[in-house]
C-alpha positions, 0 to 999 in steps of 0.5 A: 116827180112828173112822169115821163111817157114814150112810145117804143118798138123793141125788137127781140133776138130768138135768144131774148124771147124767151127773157122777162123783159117786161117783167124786169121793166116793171119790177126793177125799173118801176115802169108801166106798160101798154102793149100797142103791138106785138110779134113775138114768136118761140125760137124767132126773132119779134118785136114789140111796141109799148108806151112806157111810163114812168120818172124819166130816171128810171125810163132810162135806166130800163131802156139801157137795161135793154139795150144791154140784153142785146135788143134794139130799142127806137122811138115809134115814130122811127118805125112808121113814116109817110114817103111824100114823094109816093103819097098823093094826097088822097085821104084814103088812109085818114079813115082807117087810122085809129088815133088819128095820127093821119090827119087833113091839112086845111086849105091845102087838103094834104094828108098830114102824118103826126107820129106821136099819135100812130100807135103802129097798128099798120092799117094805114099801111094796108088802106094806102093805095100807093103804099106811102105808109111804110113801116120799118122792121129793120 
């Protein structure tokens, strides 16, 4: 069977903290796991970001599996986004991304913004000198 591969932000309720959760990924739903980011605090709410891998039956099941605890599950690229009306273009960020998710575009010299990529790291959040990059923690 061909596995299947995603980036996801999950955000944890103060009661979830203290849950398995990841373990109960890997032990029930047989998924593989890269913490890309994590915020996780006793007792507060937090969030994490994995790439999960896995048979896509069993990617879904873990992901129903959490949203059944109560947690809120999204694709990364919904949590990191280039506003085109404040950017202006300026590169600034480009050289601080590490996965290359913030690209030029040739001839046009746009910045070109490819969530697939970005592993949430925020650094190209902090670089933007008109905060184009923004990140949503909603």
């Amino acid at each position: 069977m061909a596995t299947y591969s995603k980036k996801i932000v999950i955000r944890y309720t103060p009661d979830a903290v203290a849950q398995p959760i990841i373990y109960e990924l890997v032990k029930q739903y047989d998924l593989v796991f890269n913490i890309l980011k994590a915020r996780i605090f006793p007792r507060r709410e937090g969030m994490i970001v994995l790439e999960l891998t896995g048979i896509k039956e069993n990617f879904d099941r873990g992901i129903r599996f959490l949203k059944e605890m109560g947690l809120k599950v999204e694709p990364l690229s919904k949590s990191v986004c280039q506003n085109n009306n404040k950017c202006v273009h300026c590169g600034a960020c480009t050289s601080f991304c590490p996965t290359g998710a913030l690209t030029f575009e040739n001839p046009s010299l746009k910045v070109i913004f490819d969530a697939e990529k970005c592993n949430g790291c925020e650094l190209c959040v902090s670089a933007c000198p008109v905060r184009a990059m923004e990140i949503n923690l909603l």
